[in-house]
Backbone as XML, in Angstrom:
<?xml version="1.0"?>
<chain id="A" units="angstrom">
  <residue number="1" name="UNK">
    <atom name="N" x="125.641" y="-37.715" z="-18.199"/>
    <atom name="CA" x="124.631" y="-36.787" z="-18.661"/>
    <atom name="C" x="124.749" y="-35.504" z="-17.843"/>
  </residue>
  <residue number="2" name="UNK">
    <atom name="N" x="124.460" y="-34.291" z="-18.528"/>
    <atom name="CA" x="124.755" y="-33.329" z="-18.147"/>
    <atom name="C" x="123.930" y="-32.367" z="-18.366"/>
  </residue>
  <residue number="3" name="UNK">
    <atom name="N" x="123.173" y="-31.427" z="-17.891"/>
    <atom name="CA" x="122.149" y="-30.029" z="-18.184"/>
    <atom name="C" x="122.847" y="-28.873" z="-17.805"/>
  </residue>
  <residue number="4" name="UNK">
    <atom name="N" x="122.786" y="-27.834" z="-18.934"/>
    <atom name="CA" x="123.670" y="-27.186" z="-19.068"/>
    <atom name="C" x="122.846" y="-25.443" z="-19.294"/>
  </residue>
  <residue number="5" name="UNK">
    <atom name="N" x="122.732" y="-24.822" z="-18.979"/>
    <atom name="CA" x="122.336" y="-23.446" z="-19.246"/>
    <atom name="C" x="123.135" y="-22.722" z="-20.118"/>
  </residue>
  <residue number="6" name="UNK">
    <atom name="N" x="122.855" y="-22.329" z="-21.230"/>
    <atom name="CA" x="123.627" y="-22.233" z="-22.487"/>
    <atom name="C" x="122.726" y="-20.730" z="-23.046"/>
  </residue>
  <residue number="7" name="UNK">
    <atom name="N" x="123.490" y="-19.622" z="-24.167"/>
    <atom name="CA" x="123.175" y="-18.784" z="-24.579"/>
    <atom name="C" x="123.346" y="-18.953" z="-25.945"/>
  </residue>
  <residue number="8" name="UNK">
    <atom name="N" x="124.017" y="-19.967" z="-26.343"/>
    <atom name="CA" x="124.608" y="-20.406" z="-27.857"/>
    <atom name="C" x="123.625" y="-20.517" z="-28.793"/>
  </residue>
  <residue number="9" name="UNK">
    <atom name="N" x="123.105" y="-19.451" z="-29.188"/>
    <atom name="CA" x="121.553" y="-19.482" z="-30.312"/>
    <atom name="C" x="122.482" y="-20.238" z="-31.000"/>
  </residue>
  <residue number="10" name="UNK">
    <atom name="N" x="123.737" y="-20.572" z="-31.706"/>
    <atom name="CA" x="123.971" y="-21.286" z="-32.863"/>
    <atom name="C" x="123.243" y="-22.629" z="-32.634"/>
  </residue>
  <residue number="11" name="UNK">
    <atom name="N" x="123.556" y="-23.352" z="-31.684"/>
    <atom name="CA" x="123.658" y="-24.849" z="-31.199"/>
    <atom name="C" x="121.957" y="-24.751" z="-30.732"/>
  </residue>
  <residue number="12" name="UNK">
    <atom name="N" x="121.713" y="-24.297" z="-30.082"/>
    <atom name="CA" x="119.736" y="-23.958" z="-30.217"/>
    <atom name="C" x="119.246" y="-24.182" z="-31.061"/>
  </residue>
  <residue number="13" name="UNK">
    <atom name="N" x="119.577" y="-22.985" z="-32.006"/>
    <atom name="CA" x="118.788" y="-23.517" z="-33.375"/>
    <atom name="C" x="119.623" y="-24.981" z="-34.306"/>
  </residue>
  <residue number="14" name="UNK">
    <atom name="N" x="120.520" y="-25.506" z="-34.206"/>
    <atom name="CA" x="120.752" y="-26.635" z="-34.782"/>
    <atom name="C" x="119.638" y="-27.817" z="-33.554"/>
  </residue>
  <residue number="15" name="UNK">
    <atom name="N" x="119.752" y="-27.745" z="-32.791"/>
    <atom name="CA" x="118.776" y="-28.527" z="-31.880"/>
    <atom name="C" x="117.400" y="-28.428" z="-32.043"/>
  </residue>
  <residue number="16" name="UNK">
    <atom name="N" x="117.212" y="-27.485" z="-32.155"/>
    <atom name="CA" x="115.864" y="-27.116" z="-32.493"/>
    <atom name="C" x="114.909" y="-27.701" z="-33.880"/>
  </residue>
  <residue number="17" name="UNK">
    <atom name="N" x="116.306" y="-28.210" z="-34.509"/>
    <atom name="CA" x="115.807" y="-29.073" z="-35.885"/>
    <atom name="C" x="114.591" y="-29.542" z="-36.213"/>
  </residue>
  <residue number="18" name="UNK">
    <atom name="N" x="114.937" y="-30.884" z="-35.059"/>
    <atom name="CA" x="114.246" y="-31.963" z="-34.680"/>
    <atom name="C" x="112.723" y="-31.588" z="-34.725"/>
  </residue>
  <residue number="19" name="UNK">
    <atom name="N" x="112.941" y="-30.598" z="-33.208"/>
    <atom name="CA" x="111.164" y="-30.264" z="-32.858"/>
    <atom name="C" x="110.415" y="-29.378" z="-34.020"/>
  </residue>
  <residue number="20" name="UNK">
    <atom name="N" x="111.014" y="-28.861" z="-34.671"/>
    <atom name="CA" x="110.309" y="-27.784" z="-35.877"/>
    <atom name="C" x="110.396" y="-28.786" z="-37.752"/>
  </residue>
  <residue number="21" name="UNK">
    <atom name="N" x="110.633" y="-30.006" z="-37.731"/>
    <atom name="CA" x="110.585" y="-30.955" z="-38.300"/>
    <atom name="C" x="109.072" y="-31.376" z="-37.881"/>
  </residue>
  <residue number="22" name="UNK">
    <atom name="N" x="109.253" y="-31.733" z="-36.337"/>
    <atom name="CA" x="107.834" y="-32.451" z="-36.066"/>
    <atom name="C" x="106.500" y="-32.043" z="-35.968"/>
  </residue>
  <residue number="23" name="UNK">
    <atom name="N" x="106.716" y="-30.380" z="-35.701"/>
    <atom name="CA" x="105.695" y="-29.099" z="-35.699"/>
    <atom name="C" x="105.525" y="-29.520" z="-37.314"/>
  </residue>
  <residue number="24" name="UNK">
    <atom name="N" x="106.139" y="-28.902" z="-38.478"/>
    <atom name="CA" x="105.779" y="-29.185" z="-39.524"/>
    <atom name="C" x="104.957" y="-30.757" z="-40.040"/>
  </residue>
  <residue number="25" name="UNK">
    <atom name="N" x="105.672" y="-31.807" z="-39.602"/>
    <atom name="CA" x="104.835" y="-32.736" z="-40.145"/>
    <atom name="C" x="103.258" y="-32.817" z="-39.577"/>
  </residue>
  <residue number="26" name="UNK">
    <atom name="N" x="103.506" y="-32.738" z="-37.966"/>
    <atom name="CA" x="101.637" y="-32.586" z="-37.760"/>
    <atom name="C" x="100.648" y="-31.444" z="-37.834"/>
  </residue>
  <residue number="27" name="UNK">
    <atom name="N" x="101.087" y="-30.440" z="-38.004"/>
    <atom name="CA" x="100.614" y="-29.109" z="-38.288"/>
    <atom name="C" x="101.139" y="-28.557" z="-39.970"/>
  </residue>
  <residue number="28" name="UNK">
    <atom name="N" x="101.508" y="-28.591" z="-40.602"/>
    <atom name="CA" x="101.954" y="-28.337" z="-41.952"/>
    <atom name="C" x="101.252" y="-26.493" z="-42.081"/>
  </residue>
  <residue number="29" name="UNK">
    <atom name="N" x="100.137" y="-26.609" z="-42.173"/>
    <atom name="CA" x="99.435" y="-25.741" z="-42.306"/>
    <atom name="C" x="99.480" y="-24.343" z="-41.437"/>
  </residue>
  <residue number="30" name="UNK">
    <atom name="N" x="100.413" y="-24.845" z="-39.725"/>
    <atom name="CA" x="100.689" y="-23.851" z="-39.470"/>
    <atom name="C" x="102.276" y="-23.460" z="-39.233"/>
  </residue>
  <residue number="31" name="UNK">
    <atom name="N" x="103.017" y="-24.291" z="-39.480"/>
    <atom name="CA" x="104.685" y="-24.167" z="-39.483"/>
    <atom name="C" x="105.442" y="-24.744" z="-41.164"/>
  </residue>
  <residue number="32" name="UNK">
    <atom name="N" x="106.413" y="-23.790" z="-40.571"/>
    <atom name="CA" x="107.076" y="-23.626" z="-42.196"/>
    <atom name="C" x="108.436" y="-24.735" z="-42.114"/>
  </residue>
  <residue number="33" name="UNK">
    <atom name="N" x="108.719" y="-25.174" z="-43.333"/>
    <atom name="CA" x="109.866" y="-26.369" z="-42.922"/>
    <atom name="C" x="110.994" y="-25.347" z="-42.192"/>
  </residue>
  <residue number="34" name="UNK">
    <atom name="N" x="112.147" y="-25.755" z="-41.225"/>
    <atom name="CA" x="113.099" y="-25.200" z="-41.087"/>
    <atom name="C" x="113.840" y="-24.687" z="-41.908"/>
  </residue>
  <residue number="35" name="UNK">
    <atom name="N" x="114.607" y="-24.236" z="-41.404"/>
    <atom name="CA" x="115.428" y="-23.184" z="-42.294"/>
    <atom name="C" x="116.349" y="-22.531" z="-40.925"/>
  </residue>
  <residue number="36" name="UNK">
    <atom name="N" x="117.564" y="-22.681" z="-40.783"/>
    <atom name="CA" x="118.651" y="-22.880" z="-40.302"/>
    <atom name="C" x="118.736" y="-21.335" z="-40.197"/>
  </residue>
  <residue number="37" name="UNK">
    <atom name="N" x="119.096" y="-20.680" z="-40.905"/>
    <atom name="CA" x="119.475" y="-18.622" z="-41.158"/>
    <atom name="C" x="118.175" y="-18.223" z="-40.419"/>
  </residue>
  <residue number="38" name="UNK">
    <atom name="N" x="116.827" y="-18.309" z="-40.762"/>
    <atom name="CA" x="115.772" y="-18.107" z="-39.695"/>
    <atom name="C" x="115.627" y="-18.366" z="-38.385"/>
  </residue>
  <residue number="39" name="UNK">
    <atom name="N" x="116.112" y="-19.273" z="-38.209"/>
    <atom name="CA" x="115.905" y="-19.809" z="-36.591"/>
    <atom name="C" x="117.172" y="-19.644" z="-35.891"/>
  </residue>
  <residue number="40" name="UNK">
    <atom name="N" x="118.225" y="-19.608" z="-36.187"/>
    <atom name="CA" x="119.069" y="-18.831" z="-35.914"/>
    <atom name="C" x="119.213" y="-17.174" z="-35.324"/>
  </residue>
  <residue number="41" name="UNK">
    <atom name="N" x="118.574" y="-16.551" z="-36.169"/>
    <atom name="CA" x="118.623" y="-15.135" z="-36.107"/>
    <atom name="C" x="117.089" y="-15.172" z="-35.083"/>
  </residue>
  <residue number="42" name="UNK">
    <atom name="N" x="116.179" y="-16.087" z="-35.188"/>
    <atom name="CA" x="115.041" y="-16.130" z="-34.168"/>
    <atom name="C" x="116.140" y="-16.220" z="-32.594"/>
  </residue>
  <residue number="43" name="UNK">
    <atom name="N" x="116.766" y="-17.301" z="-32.595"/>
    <atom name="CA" x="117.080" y="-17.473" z="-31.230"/>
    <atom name="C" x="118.554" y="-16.373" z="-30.977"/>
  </residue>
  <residue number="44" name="UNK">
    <atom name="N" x="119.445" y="-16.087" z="-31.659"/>
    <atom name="CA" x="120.160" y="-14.554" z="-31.249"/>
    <atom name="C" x="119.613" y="-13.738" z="-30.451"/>
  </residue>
  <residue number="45" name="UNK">
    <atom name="N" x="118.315" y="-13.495" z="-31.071"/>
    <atom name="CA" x="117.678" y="-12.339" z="-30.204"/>
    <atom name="C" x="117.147" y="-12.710" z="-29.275"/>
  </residue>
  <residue number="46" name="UNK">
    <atom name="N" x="116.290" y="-13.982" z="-29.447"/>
    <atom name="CA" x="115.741" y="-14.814" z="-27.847"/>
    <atom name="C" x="116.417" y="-15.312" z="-26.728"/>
  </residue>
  <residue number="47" name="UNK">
    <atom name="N" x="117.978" y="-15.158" z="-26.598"/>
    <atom name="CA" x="118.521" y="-15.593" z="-25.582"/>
    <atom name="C" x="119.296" y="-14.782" z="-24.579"/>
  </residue>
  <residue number="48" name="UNK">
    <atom name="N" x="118.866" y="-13.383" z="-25.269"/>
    <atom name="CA" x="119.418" y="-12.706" z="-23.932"/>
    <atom name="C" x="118.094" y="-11.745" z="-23.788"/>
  </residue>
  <residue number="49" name="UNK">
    <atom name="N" x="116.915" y="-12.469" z="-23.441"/>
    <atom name="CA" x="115.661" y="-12.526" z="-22.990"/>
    <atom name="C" x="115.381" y="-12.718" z="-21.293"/>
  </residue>
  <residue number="50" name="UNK">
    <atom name="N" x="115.334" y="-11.966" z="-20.569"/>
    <atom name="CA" x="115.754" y="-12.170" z="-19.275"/>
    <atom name="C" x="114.782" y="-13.213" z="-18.416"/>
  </residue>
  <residue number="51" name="UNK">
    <atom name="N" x="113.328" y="-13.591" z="-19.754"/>
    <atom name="CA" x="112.089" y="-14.265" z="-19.442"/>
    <atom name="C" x="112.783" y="-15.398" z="-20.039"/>
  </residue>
  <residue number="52" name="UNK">
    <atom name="N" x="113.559" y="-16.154" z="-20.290"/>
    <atom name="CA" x="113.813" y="-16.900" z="-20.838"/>
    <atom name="C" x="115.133" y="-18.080" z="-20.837"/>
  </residue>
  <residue number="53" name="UNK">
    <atom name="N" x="115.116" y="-19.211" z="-20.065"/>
    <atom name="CA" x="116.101" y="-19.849" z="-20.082"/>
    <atom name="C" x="116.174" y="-20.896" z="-21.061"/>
  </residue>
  <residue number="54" name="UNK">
    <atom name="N" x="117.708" y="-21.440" z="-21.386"/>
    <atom name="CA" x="117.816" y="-21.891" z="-22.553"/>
    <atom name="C" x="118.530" y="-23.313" z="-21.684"/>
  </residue>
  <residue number="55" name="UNK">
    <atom name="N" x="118.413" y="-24.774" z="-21.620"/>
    <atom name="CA" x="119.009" y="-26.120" z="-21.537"/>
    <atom name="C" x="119.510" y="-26.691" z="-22.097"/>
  </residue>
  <residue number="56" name="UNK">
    <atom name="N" x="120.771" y="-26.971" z="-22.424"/>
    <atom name="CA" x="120.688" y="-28.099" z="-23.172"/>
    <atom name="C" x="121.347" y="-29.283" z="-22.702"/>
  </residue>
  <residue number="57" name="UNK">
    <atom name="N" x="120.678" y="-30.290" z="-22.691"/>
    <atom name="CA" x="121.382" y="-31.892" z="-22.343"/>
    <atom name="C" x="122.327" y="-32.376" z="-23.216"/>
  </residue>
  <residue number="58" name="UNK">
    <atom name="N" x="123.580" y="-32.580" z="-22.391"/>
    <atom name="CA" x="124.246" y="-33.370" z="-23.199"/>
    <atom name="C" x="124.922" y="-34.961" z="-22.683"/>
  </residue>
  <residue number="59" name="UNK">
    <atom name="N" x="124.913" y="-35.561" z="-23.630"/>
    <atom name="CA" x="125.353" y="-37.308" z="-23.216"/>
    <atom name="C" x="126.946" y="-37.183" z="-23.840"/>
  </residue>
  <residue number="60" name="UNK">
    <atom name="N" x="128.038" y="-37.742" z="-22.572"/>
    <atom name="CA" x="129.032" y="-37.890" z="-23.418"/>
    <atom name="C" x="129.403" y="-36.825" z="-23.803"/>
  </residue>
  <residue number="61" name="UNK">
    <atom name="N" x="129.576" y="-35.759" z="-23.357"/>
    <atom name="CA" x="129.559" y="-34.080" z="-23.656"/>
    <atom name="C" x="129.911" y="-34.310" z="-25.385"/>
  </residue>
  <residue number="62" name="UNK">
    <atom name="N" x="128.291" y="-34.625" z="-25.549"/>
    <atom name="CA" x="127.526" y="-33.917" z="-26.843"/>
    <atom name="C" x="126.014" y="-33.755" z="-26.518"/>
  </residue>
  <residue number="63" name="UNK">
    <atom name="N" x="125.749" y="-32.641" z="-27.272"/>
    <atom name="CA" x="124.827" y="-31.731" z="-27.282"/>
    <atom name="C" x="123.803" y="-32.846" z="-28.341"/>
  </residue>
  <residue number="64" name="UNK">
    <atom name="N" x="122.635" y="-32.996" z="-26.966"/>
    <atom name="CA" x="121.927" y="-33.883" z="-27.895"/>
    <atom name="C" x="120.353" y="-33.626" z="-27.770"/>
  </residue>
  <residue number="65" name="UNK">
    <atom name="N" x="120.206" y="-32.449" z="-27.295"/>
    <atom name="CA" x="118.723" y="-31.686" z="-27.138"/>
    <atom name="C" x="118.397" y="-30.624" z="-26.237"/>
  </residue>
  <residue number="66" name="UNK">
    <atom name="N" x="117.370" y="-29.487" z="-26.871"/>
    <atom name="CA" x="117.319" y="-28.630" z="-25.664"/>
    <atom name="C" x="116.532" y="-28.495" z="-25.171"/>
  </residue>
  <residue number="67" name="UNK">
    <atom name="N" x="116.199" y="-27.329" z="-24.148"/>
    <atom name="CA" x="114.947" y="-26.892" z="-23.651"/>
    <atom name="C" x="114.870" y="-25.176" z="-23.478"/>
  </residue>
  <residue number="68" name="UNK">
    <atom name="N" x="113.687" y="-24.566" z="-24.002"/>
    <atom name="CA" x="113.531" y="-23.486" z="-23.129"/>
    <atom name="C" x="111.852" y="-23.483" z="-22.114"/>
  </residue>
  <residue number="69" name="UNK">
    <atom name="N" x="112.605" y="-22.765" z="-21.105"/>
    <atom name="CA" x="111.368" y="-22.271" z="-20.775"/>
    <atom name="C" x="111.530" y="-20.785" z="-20.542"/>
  </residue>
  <residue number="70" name="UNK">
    <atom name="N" x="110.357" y="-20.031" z="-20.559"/>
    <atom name="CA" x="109.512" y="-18.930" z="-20.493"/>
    <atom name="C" x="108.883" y="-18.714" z="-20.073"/>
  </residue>
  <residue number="71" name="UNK">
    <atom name="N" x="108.917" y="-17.006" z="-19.146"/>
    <atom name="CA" x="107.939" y="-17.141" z="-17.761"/>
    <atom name="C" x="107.180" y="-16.088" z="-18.516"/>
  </residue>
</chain>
């Protein structure tokens, strides 16, 4: 296992799937289903955010979830 500091909005927003799947099912009302071209072009611009680091864990060097935080 490995944590990795990464800028790759592609692989972000494919990771990001998951959690904006689960925002939608318990909130519906306030998140929109994913959409891959949106969240994409969301995280392009969010990662060279100097407030902003991007994680991602990988098992077996694959990419199997991320993290940001924001100060």
């Amino acid at each position: 296992m490995k944590i990795l500091k990464s800028n790759d909005y592609e692989l972000i927003a494919i990771l990001n799937k998951s959690v904006q799947d689960h925002h939608v099912q318990l909130y519906p009302q306030y998140f929109t289903p994913y959409n891959y071209e949106a969240v994409s072009k969301f995280f392009k611009n969010r990662v060279n955010d100097l407030n902003s680091t991007f994680l991602i864990l990988e098992v077996d060097q694959k990419p199997v979830c991320m993290y940001i935080r924001s100060v």
